[in-house]
N, C-alpha and C positions, 0 to 999 in steps of 0.2 A: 170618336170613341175608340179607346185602344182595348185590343183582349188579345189573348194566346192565337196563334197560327190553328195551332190544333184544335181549336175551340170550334171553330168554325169550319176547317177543313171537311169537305167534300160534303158539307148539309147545302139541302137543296131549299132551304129557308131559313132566313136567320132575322130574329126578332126580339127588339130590345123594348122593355118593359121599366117604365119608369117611376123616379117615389112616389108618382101621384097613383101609379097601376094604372095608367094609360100604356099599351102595346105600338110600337112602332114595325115598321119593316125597314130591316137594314140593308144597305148596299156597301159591298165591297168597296173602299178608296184605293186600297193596299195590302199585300202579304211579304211578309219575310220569313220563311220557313228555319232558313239557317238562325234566326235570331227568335222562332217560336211567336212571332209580333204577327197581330195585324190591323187595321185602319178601316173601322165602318163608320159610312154615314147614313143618319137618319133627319127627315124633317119635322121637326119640333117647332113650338115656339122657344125662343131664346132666353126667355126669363125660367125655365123650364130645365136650362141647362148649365147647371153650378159645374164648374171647374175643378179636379180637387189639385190643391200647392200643391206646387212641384218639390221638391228637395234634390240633393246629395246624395250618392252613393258611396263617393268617393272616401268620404272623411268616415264612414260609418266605424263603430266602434265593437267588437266582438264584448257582449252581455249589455248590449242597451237594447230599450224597451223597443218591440214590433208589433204590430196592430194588422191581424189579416179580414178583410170583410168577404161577402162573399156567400153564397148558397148550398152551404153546403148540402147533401142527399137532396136538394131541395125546398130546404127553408132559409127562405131568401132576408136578405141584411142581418144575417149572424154574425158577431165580432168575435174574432180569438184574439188573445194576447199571449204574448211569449218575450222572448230575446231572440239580439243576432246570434246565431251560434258558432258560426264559422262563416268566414271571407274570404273571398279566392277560389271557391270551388268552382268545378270544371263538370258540364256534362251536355250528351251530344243530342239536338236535334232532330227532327224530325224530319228535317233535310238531309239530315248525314255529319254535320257539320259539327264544329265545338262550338259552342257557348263559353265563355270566360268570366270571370268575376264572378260567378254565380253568389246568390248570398242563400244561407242553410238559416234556419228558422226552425225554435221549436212551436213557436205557434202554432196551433191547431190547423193546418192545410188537408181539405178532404174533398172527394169531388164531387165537384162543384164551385169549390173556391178559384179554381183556373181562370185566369182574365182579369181577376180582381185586386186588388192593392193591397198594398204590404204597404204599411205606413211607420213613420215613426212617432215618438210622444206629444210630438206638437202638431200631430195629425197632417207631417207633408209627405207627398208619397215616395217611398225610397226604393218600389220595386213593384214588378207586378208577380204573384201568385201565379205559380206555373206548373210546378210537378211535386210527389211526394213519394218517402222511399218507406215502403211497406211491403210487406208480405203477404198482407191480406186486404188491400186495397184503401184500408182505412188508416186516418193520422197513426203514428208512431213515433212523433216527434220529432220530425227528421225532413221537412219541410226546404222547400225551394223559391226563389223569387227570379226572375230578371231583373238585375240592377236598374235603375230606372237612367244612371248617366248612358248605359246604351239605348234604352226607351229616346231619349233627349235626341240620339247621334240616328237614328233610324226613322223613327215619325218621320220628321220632316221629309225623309226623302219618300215615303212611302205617298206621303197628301201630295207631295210636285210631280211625281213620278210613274206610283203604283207601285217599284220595288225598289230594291237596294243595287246603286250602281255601283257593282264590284270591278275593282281593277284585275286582271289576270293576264295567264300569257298564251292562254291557246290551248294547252296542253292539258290531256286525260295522264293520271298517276295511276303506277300499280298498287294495288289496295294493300295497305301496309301491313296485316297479317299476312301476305305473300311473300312479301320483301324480309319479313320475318326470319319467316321459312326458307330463305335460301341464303341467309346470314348478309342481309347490304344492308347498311346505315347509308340514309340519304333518301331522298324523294325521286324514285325511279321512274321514268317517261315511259307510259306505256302508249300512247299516241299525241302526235300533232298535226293541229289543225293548221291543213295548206291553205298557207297566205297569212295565217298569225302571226305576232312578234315573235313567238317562237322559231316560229319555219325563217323569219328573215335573222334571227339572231344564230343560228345554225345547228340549234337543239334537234337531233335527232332519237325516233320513237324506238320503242322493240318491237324487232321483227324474225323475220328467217330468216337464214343462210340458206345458200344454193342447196344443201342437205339435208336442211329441214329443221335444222336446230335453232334451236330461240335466242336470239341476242338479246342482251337487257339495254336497253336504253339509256342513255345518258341521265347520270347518277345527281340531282344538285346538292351537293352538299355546305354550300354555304351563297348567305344572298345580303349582298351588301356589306360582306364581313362578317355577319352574323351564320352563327353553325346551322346546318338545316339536319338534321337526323332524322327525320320524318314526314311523312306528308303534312300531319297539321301544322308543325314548325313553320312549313313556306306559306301556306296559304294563310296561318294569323301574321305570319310578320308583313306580308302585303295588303294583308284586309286592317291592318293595327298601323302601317306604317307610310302605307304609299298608295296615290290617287292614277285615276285613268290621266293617260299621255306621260307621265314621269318615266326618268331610266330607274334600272336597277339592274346592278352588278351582279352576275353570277356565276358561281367557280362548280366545274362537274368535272365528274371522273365519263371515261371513256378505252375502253379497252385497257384499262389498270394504268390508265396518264391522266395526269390532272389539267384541264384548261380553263379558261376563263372566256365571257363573255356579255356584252350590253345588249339589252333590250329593252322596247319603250311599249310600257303595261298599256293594253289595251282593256274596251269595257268587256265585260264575260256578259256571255249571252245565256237568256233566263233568269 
């Protein structure tokens, strides 16, 4: 059973109720905060357990028909209908993290619909129900899903696994309203982790000077050829691009000289 990260974060029971209104007790498979996903299993019988089609994200069309189900305030298997209303949208996490692709919806999404499917006209699911942008808590037309092509690229690893094996280098970033604030474009190293690909590729953190002044870290501004301006730049184009043991190319500034350097992406812990 897939539902939102949030949905279930930090409840100390979680219980899934089915069309029959039989009550199960669920157990954790799986979470991925960065992707707002999570993975429970309950034991049922199997004929008990309808599937619903998969679909498409990908090909989705801005003003075709969406179908949200879902509880809203608490009354449970409400359908709302709406359109896609925009594609491409971007918003962050509960991890911290970006989400991508997001899909906007003005179907009726109200809480309680979180975890629940976004469907298209032929009733296969093309997302799951996740967040809504209001002012007063309630729909405003303005409606979010998780594309469900990232539902496809996550499940799996969530049921083999329990989370999402990300590739990375080692390395903690200064938080990008800082880097703002003292005019650097680029993803500035505020620590690495000794014995990381980082530390053997010869990425160094910010620190002090013998006087006490703060050196910035080695700047990356571009990875693979691709530009980096920002922290999330590096971390989607390694989470979008490249697997744990792969190299990846990367060019930093350092003391106002530009250098280059290989290192082979290890798994990021947590």
């Amino acid at each position: 059973i897939v539902t939102n990260f949030h949905v279930i974060y930090q409840a100390n029971r979680i219980e899934v109720i089915l069309a029959d209104q039989k009550s199960y007790n669920a157990k954790i498979v799986g979470i991925a905060p960065d992707n707002d996903l999570a993975v429970l299993k309950i034991d049922a019988p199997a004929e008990m357990l309808k599937p619903v089609a998969i679909g498409s994200s990908k090909d989705l069309r801005v003003g075709q028909k969406a179908l949200s189900i879902g509880n809203p305030f608490g009354l449970d298997y409400s359908l709302t209908t709406g359109v896609v209303s925009a594609l491409g949208r971007s918003m962050r996490s509960i991890g911290g993290r970006m989400i991508h692709d997001v899909i906007q919806t003005d179907a009726a999404i109200n809480p309680g619909n979180s975890g629940g499917p976004l469907l298209d006209s032929a009733g296969k699911l093309i997302g799951v129900s996740t967040l809504i942008y209001s002012p007063s808590g309630a729909s405003a037309g303005v409606g979010f899903a998780i594309p469900v092509d990232t539902v496809k690229r996550v499940v799996p690893q969530l049921i083999q696994f329990g989370k999402v094996k990300r590739a990375g280098l080692g390395i903690m970033l200064v938080p990008d309203n800082y880097r703002q604030r003292i005019g650097v474009e680029g993803a500035v190293i505020l620590n690495v982790e000794q014995g990381s690909t980082a530390d053997k590729a010869g990425l160094k953190p910010t620190h002090r000077d013998s006087s006490g002044n703060i050196i910035l870290g080695d700047i990356i501004i571009s990875a693979d050829g691709h530009p980096v301006k920002n922290n999330d730049e590096l971390i989607d184009y390694i989470d979008e691009n490249k697997n744990i043991g792969e190299k990846i190319d990367l060019r930093f500034v350092r003391d106002k000289k530009e250098y280059g350097t290989t290192a082979v992406l290890q798994e990021l812990e947590g």
